[in-house]
N, C-alpha and C positions, 0 to 999 in steps of 0.2 A: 321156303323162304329163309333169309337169311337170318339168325338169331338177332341183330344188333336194328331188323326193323321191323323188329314186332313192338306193337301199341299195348304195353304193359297195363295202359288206364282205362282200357275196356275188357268184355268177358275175352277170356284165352281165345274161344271158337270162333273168334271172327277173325282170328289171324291166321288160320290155316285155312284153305280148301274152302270154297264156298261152296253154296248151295246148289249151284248151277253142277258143279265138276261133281259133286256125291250125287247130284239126279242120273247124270251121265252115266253114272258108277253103275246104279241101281238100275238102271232101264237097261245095259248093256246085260244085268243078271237076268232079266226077262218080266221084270215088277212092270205094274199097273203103271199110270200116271199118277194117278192119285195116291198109290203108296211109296214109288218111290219119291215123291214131292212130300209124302210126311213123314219118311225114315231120313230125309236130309233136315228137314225144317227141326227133325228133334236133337238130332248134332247139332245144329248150329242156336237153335233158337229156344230148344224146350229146357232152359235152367231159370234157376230162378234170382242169379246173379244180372239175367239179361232182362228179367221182368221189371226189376229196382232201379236199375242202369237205366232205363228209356224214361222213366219216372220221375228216375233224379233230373235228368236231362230236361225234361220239360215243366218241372218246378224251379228251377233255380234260374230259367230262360223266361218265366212267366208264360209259358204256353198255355196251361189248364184253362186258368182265365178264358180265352181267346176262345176257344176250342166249343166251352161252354155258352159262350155268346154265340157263338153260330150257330149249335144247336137248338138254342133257344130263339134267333132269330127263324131258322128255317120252319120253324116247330116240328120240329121232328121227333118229341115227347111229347105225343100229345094219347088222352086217352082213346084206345081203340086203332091205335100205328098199330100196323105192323112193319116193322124196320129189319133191313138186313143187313148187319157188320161181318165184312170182310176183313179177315186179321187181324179178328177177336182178341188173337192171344189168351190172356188170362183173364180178361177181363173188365181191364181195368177203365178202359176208354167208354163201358158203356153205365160205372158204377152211377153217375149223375140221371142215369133214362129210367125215373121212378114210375110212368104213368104207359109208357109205350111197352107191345113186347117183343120183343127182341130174338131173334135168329142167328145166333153167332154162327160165321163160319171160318174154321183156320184148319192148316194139315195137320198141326202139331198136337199130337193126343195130350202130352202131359202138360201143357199150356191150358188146353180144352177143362183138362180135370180140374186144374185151377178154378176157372170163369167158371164149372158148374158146382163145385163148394160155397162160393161165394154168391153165385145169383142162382141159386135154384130157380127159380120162377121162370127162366129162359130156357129156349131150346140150345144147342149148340150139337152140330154136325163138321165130322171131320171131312170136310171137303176143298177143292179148288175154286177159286173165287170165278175161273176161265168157264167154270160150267156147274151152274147149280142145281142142275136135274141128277146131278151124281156124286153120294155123298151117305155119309152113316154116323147115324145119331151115338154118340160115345154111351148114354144111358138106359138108350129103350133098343126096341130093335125096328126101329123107324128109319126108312129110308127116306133122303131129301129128295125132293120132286121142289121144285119151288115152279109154278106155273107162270104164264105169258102177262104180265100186269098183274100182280097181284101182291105186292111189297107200296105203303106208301111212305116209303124212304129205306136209302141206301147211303153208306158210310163205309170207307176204306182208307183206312191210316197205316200211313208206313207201308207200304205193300206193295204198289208200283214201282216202286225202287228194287226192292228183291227180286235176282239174277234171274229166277224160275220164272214169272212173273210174267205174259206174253197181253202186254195193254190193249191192243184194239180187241183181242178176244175177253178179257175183261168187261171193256167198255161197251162189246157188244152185249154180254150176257145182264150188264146192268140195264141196257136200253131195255133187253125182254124184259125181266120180271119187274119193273119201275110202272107202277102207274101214270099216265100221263098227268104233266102237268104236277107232278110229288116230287121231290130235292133229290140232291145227291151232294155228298160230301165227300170230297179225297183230303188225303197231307202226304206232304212228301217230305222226304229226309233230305236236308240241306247240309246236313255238316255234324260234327261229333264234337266233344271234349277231350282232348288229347294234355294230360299230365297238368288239369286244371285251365288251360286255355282251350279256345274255340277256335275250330279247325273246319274251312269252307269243304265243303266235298264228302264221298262216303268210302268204307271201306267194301270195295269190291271182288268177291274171289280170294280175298287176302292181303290186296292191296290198294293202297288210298288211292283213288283218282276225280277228277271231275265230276258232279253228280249232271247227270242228263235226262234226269227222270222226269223233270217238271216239263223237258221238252215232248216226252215220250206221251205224256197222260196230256197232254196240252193237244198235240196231234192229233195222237187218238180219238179227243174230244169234237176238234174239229172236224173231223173223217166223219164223225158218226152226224155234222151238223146237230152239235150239241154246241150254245154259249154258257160262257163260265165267267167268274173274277176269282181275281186271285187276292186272298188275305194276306200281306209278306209278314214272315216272320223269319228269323236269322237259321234255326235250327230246324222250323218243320211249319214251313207256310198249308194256308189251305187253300183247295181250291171248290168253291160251289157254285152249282146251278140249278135249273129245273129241266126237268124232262117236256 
C-alpha cells in the first residue's frame, strides 16, 4: 500500500495485509484452520490499541446503550443461560452478562487472556465461530465440544464482517447448538472514524471499501429460514431473532 493512504487514526495493523491474505500465508505453510485463523487474528487483532479503539467507537456513537437493551430485551442474562459469544475478543461486550454464563469463543489467544483476567467465572475457548465441536480452552486442558441444542442464546459482534469469516457456515453452526425457540444476536461493522470524522464502509485487506456484510449475514439468515430485524445504528447496527 501506498504510504500517503494509510489511515494514521486507527491501529497501524489494519492498514497492511488483512486477515484473509496472512490465513492464506499460514495454511500455504501447512497450519490447521484453526491456527492459522488465530496466528492472523493475532497480527491483526490481538493489541490492546484495537481493544480501546472499538470502545472508543461505540461510546462516543452511543452504541453501549443499544447493545444493552437488546440484551436485556431478548433476556439473554438470565440466571441458568448458558450463552455463547462469538468474538469474545477481550471481553468487553459480555462485562454487563452478571447472571448468565458464558462461553467465549475468539482465535485470538492474547485477546482470550484478556476476557479471562477479567471474567474468570467464564469459559473461553480458542476457536472458530464456523465450528464449535473444535476448539481449546486457553486455561484448563478442556476441549470444546458444544452439542446439537444446547446453548440458550448466541451473540456475535463484529465478526461477520472479518475477511476469514465464511457466514452461511457460521449461521449454520449457530442453528445446531441454539436451542429452539432461544435468541440470537449479530452486529455488523458499518463504518469507522477516520481523523475524527465518520467514515461509511470498512477497512478491508488494507483497503477501505463498501461494507456488504449486513448483506452477507442477512442471506445467510434467510438461506437458513431464519427471521430477523434489524436495530440501525450508523457505526454497528444489530441484527436479532429467534431460533
Amino acid at each position: 500500500m501506498r504510504e500517503n493512504t494509510i489511515n494514521a487514526s486507527v491501529p497501524l495493523s489494519w492498514n497492511y495485509g488483512g486477515t484473509l491474505t496472512r490465513f492464506d500465508h499460514f495454511k500455504k505453510a501447512g497450519w490447521s484452520d484453526l491456527e492459522a485463523v488465530s496466528a492472523a487474528a493475532e497480527i491483526k487483532y490481538g493489541n490492546h490499541i484495537y481493544f480501546g479503539y472499538k470502545a472508543w467507537e461505540r461510546s462516543i456513537t452511543a452504541w453501549w446503550p443499544l447493545y444493552h437493551a437488546a440484551t436485556d430485551a431478548l433476556k439473554l442474562d438470565e440466571s441458568n443461560n448458558l450463552i455463547v459469544v462469538v468474538g469474545v475478543n477481550d471481553g468487553t461486550d459480555i462485562a454487563h452478562l452478571k447472571r448468565a454464563s458464558v462461553i467465549g469463543i475468539d482465535p485470538c489467544e492474547s485477546a482470550l487472556e484478556v476476557a479471562v483476567r477479567h471474567f474468570p467465572q467464564h469459559s473461553f475457548f480458542k476457536a472458530r465461530g464456523e465450528n464449535l465441536q473444535e476448539g481449546v480452552s486457553i486455561t484448563t486442558t478442556d476441549f470444546l465440544r458444544l452439542n446439537n441444542q444446547s446453548v440458550d442464546g448466541y451473540i456475535c459482534l463484529k465478526t461477520i464482517d472479518v475477511s476469514v469469516v465464511e457466514a452461511h457456515l457460521l449461521v449454520l453452526e449457530m442453528r445446531r447448538v441454539l436451542k429452539p425457540g432461544k435468541p440470537f444476536l449479530f452486529s455488523v461493522a458499518n463504518g469507522y472514524y477516520k481523523d475524527g470524522s465518520f467514515v461509511e464502509g470498512v477497512i478491508f485487506e488494507g483497503n477501505h471499501i463498501d461494507n456488504r456484510a449486513m448483506q452477507k449475514l442477512t442471506k445467510s439468515l434467510q438461506e437458513n429460514g431464519l427471521t430477523y430485524e434489524v436495530i440501525e445504528h450508523k457505526l454497528e447496527p444489530l441484527v436479532f431473532g429467534y431460533l
